[in-house]
Backbone bond lengths (Angstrom), bond angles and torsions (degrees), N, CA, C in turn:
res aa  C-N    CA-C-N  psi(-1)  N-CA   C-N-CA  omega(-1)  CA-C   N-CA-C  phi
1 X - - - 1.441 - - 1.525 108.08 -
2 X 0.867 109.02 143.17 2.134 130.53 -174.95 1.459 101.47 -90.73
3 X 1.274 124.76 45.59 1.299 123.18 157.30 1.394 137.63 -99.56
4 X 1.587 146.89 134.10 1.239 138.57 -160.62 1.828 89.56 -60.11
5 X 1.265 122.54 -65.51 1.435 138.30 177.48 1.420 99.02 -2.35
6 X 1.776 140.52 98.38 1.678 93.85 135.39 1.834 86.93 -137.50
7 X 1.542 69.68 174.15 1.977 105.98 -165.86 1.372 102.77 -169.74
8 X 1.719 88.94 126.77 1.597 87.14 159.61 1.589 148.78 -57.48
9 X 1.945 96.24 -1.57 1.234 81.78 -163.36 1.750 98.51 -102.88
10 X 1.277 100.98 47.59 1.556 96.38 -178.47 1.624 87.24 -132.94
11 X 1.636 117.75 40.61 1.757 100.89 161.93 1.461 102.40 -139.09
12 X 1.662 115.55 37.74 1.263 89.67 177.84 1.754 93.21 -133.10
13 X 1.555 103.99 -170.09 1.324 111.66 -166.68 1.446 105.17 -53.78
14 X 1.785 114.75 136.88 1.680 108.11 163.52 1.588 97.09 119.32
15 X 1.131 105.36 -23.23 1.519 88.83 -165.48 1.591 113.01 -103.33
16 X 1.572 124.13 -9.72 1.332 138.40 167.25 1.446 106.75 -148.28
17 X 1.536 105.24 177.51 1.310 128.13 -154.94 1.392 105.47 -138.98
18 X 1.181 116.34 143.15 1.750 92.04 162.53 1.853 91.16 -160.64
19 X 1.702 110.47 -174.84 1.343 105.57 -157.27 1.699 79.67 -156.30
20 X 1.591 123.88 137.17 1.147 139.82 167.86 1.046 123.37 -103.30
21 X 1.527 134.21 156.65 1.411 126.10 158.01 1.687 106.89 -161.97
22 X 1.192 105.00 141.33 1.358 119.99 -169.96 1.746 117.70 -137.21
23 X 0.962 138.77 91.57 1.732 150.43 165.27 1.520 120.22 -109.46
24 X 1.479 96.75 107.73 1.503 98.54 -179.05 2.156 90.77 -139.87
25 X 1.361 99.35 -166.23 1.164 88.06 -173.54 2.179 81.80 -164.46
26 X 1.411 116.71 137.48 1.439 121.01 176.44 1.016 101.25 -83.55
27 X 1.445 143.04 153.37 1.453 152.90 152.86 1.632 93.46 -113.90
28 X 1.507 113.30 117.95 1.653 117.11 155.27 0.835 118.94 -62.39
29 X 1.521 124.48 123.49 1.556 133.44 173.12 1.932 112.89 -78.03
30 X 1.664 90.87 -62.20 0.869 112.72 -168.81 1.666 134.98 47.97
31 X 1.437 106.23 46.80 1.949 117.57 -155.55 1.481 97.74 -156.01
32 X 1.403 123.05 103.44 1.529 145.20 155.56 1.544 88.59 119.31
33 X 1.691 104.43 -97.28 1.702 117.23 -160.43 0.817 96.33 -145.54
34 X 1.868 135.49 16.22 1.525 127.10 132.07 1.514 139.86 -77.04
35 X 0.730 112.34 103.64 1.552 121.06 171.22 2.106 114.55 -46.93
36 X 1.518 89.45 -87.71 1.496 92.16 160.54 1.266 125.73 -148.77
37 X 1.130 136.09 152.33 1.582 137.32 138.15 1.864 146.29 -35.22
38 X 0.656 120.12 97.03 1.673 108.37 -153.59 2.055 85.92 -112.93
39 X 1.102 123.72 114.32 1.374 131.04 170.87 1.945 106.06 -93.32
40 X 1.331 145.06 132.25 1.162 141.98 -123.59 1.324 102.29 -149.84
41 X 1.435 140.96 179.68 1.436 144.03 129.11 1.971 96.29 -165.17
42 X 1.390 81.18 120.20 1.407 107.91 -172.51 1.684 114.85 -107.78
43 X 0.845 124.44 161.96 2.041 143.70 -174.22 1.115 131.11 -142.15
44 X 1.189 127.02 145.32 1.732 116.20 137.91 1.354 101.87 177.55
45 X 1.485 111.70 165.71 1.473 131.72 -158.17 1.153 115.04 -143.26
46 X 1.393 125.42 105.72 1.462 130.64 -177.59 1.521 104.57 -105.90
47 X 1.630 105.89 131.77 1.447 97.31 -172.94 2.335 92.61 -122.63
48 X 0.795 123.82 120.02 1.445 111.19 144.83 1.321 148.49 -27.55
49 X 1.238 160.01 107.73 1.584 146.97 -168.33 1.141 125.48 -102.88
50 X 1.432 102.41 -25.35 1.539 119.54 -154.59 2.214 104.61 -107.43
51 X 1.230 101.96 44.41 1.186 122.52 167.35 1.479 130.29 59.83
52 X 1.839 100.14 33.81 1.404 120.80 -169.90 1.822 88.55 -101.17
53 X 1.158 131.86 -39.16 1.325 94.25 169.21 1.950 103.37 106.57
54 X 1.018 106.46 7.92 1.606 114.10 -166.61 1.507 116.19 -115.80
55 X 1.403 132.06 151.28 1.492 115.32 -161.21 1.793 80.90 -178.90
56 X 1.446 103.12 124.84 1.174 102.75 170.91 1.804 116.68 -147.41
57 X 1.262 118.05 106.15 1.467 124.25 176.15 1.725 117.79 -81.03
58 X 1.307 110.58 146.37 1.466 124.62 -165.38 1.239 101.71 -116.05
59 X 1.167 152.20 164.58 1.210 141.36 132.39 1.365 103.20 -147.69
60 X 1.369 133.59 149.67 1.481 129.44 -177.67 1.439 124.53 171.89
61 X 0.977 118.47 166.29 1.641 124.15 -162.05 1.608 116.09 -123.51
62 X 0.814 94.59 136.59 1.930 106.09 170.11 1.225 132.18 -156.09
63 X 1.367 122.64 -172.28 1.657 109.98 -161.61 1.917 85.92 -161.43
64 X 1.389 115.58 122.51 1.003 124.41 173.10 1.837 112.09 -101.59
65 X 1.517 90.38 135.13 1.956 96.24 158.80 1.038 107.80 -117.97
66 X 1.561 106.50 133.91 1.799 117.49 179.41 1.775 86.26 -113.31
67 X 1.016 105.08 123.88 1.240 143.12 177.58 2.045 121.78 -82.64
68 X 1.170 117.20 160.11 1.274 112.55 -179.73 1.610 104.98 -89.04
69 X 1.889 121.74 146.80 1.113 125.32 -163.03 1.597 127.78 67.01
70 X 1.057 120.66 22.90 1.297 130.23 155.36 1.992 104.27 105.80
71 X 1.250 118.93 -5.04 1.173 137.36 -172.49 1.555 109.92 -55.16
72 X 1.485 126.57 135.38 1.864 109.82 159.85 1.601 82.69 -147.08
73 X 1.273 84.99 155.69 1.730 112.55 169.12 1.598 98.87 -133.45
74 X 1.775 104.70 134.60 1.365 110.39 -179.02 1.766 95.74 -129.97
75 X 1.426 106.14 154.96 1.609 95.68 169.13 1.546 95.83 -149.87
76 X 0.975 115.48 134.22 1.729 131.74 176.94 1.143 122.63 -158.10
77 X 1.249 93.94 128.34 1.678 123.82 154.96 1.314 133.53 -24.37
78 X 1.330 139.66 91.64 1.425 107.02 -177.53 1.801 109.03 -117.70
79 X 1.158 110.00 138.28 1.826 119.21 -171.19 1.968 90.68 -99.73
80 X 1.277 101.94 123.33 1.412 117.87 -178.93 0.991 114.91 -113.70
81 X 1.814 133.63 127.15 1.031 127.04 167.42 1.391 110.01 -135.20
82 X 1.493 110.03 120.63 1.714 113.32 -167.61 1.720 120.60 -155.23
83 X 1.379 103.53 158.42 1.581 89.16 -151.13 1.765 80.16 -80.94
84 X 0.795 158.61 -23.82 1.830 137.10 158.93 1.566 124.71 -51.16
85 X 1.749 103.69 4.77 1.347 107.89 -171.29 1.263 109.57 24.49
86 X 1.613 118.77 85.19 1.333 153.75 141.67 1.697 94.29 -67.48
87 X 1.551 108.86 139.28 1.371 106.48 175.85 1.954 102.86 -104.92
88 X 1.134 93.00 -165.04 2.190 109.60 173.10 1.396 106.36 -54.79
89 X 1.376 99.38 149.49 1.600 100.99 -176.07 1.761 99.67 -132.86
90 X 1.611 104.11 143.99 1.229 111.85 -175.96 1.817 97.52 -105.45
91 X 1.600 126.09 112.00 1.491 107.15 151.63 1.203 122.80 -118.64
92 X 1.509 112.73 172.41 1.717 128.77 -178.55 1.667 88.84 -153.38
93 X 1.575 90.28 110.82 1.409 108.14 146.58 1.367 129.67 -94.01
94 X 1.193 125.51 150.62 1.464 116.85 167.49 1.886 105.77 -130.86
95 X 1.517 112.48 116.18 1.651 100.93 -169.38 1.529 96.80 -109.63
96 X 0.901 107.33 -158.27 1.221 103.62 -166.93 2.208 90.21 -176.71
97 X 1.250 109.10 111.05 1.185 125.07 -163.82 1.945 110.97 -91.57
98 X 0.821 126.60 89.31 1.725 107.38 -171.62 1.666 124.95 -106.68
C-alpha cells in the first residue's frame, strides 16, 4: 500500500481481510517449445478493519505459456479499484521452474 503511514502494527492478523479467486483451465499444445496454454481470470479484495479506511478490488485476466525446460511466460491484465485510486496494471512474468 502507497501510504506515508507505516507501523508494524498494521501487518498482523485482525487488522484486514481479503478474498481470492483464481479459474483458468491448461490446453496441451504440445508442438515446437510449447507445452501448454492456460487462459485465466483472476481476483482479490483486501479490505482494512482497524480504521485505516482502505479497500482495494482486483479483477483481471491472463493467459499463461509453459514452455519446454521448465520455462513459463504469463501476461495479465489487472482492473484496479482502490480508495488511493491505484490505476490498471500491465504484467509479464517470466519463471523459470528447476
Amino acid at each position: 500500500m502507497t501510504t506515508k503511514k507505516v507501523s508494524v502494527n498494521d501487518y498482523f492478523a485482525g487488522d484486514a481481510w481479503g478474498l481470492e479467486y483464481f479459474v483458468g483451465y491448461a490446453f496441451p499444445i504440445g508442438q515446437y517449445a510449447v507445452k501448454a496454454i492456460q487462459p485465466y481470470f483472476m481476483g482479490d479484495r483486501i479490505e482494512y478493519v482497524n480504521g485505516r479506511d482502505y479497500l482495494r478490488t482486483d479483477n483481471g485476466v491472463g493467459i499463461t505459456f509453459q514452455l519446454d525446460y521448465g520455462f513459463r511466460v504469463d501476461y495479465e491484465h489487472v482492473f484496479t479499484s482502490s480508495t488511493d485510486n491505484l490505476g490498471d496494471m500491465n504484467l509479464v512474468r517470466l519463471r523459470y521452474d528447476f
